[in-house]
C-alpha positions as a printed NumPy array, in Angstrom:
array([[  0.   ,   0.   ,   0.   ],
       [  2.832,   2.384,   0.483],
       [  4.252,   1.812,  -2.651],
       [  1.126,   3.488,  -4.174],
       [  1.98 ,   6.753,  -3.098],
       [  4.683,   7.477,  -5.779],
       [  2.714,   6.741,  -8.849],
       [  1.74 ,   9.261, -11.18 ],
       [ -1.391,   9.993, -12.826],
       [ -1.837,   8.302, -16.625],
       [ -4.952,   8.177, -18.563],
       [ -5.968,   7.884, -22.169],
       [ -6.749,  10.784, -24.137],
       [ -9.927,  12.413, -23.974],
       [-10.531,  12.486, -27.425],
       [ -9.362,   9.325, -28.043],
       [-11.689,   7.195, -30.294],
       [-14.41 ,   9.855, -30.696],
       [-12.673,  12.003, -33.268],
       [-14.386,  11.044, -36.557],
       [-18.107,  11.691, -37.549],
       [-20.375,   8.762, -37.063],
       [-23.632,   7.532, -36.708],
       [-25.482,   4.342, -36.645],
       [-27.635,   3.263, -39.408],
       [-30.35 ,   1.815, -37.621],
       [-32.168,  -1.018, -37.879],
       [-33.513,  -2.866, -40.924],
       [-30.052,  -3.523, -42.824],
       [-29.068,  -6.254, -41.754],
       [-25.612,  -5.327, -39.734],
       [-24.812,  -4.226, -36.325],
       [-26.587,  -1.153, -34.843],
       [-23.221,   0.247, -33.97 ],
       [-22.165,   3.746, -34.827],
       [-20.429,   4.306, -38.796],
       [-18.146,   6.431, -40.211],
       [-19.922,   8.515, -42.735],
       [-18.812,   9.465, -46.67 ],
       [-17.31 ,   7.284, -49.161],
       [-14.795,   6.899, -51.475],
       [-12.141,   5.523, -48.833],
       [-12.04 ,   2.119, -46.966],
       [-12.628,   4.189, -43.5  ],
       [-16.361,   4.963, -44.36 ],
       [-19.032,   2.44 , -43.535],
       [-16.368,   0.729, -40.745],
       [-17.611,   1.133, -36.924],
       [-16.49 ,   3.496, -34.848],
       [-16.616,   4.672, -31.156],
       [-16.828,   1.423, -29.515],
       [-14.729,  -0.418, -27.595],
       [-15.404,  -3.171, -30.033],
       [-14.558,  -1.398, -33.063],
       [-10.926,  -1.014, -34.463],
       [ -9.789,   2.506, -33.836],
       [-12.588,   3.163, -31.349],
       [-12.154,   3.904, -27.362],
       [-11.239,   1.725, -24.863],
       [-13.778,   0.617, -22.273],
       [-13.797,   2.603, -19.54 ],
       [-11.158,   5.614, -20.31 ],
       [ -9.041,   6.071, -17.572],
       [ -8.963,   8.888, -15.338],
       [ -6.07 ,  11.153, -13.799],
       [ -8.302,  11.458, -10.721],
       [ -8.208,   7.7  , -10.1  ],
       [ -7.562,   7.446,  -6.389],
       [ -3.717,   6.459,  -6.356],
       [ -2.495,   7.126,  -2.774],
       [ -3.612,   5.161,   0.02 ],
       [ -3.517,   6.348,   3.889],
       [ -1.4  ,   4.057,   5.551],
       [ -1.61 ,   4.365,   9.767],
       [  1.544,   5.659,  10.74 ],
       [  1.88 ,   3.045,  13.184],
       [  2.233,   0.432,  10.811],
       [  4.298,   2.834,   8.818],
       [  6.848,   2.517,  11.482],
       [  6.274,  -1.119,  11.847],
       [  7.515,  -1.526,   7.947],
       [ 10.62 ,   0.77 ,   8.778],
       [ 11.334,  -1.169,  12.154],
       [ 11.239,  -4.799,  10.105],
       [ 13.412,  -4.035,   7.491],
       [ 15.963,  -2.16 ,   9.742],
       [ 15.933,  -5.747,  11.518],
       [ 16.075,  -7.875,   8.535],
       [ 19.498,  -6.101,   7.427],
       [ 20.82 ,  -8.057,  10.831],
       [ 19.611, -11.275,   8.924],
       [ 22.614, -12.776,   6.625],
       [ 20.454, -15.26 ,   5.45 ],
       [ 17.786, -12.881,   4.459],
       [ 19.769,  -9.86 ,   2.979],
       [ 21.832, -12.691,   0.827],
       [ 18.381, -13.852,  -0.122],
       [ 18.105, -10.213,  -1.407],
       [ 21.328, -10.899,  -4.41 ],
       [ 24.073,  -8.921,  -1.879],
       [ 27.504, -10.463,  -1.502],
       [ 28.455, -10.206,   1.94 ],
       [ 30.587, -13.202,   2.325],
       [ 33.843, -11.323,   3.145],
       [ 32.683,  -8.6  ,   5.943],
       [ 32.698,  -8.984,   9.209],
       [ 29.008,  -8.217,  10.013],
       [ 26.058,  -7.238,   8.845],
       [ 25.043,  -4.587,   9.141],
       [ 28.476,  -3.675,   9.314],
       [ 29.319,  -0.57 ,  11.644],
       [ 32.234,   2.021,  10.934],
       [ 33.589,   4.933,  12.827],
       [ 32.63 ,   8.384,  11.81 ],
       [ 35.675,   9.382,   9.947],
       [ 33.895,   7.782,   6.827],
       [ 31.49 ,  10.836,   6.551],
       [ 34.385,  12.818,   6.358],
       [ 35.304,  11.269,   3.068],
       [ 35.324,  14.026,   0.301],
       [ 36.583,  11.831,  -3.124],
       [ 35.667,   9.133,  -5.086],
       [ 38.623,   7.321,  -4.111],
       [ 39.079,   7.362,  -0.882],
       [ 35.089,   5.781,  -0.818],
       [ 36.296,   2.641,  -3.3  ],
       [ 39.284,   1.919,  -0.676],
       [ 37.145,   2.152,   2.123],
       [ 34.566,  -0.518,   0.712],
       [ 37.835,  -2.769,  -1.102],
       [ 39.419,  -2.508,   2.442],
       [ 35.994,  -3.785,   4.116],
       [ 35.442,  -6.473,   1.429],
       [ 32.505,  -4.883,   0.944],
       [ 33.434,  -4.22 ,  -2.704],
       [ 32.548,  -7.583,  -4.058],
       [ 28.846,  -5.846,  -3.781],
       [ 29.704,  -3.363,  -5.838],
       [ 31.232,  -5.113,  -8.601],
       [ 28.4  ,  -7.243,  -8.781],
       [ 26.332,  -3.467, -10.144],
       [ 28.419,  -3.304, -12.749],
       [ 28.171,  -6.852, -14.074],
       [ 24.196,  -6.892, -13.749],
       [ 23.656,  -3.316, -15.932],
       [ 22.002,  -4.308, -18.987],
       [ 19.267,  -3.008, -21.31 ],
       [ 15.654,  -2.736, -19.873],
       [ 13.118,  -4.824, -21.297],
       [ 10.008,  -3.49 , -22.544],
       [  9.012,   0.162, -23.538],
       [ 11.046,   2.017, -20.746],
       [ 13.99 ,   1.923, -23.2  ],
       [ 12.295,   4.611, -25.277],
       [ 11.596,   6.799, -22.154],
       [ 14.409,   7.709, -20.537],
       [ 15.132,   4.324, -18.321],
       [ 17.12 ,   2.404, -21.052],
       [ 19.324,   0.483, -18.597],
       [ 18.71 ,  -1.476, -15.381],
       [ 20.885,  -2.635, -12.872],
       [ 20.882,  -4.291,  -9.279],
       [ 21.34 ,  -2.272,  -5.817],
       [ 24.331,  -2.273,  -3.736],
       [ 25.163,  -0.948,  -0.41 ],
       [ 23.66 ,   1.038,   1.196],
       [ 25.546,   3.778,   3.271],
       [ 23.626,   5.375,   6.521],
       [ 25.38 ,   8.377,   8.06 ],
       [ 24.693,  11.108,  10.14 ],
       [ 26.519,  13.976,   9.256],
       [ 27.124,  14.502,   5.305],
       [ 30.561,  16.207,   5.651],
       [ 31.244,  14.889,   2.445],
       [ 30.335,  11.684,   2.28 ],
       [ 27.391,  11.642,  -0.045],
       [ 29.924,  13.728,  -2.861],
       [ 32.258,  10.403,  -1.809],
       [ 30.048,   7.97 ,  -2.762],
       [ 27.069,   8.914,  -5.357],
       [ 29.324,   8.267,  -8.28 ],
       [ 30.218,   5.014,  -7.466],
       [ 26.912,   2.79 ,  -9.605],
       [ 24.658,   0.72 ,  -7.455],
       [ 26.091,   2.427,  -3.693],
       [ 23.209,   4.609,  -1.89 ],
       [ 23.551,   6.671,   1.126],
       [ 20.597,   8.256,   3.739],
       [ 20.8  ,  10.545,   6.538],
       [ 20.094,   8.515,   9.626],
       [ 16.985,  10.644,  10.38 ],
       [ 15.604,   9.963,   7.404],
       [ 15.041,   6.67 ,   8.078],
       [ 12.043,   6.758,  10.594],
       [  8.856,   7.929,   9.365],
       [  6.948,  10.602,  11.549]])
């Protein structure tokens, strides 16, 4: 249910299927009593129209922008959600259930000192994760990015790829300009991570 509050409105034009003059011909000629395309001269004219039946007609139904997407969720069980997957992250079994390799650290989740938020370039984040072992996680991002099936490839979302770490701080002294170019890594602001 909380996953339905980031959609975005879609629907079918309004005009869609309606934008040709037709009427039926009534009754007492032996075909359908649906609407037709008037004139002649062209193979359009005489065909149904405006029907959800008919080829070029409207859908059944046409959707709406003012659909109800969201969906109140009680904030208690908001917090609930947030409190089980913090929890689950203390799971190996479960978070290598998930695709991550953590086979190398030394815990999960694994806890660092706060010098790491202090961490300004690209580099010094990639030895930090190589020197935790934390990098076979990472490489695994760029092995998985391949082309995205379906029509997302024509809007903007031509390549997938799997998630990697995910880095929780609570100062950003740098740390976020550390890590966000390295593919598949995430980081949040501890604070961020309860719901209100």
């Amino acid at each position: 249910e909380v996953a339905k509050n980031k959609r975005q409105p879609y629907c079918v034009n309004v005009d869609a299927g309606h934008q040709t003059s037709a009427e039926s011909w009534g009754t007492g000629r032996a075909v359908a009593r649906i609407p037709r395309v008037r004139g002649g001269g062209t193979h359009r004219s005489g065909q149904g129209a405006f029907g959800n039946m008919c080829r070029g007609g409207r859908m059944f139904g046409p959707t709406k922008t003012w659909r109800r997407w969201h969906r109140k969720v009680n904030t208690a069980q908001k917090r609930y959600a947030v409190c089980s997957a913090i929890a689950a992250t203390g799971v190996p079994a479960l978070v290598m259930a998930k695709g991550h390799q953590i086979g190398g650290i030394a815990e999960v989740p694994l806890v660092v000192e706060d010098k790491v938020q202090t961490f300004t370039k690209t580099n010094e984040a990639v030895v930090f994760l190589r020197r935790n072992k934390a990098w076979e996680d990472v490489a695994k991002v760029y092995t998985s990015r391949r082309m995205r099936a379906g029509k997302g490839k024509l809007r903007n979302r031509r390549h997938v790829q799997k998630l990697g770490p995910l880095v929780i701080y609570d100062q950003d002294q740098g740390l976020t300009k550390a890590f966000r170019n390295i593919p598949g890594v995430d980081t949040m602001q501890f604070s961020v991570c309860f719901l209100s």
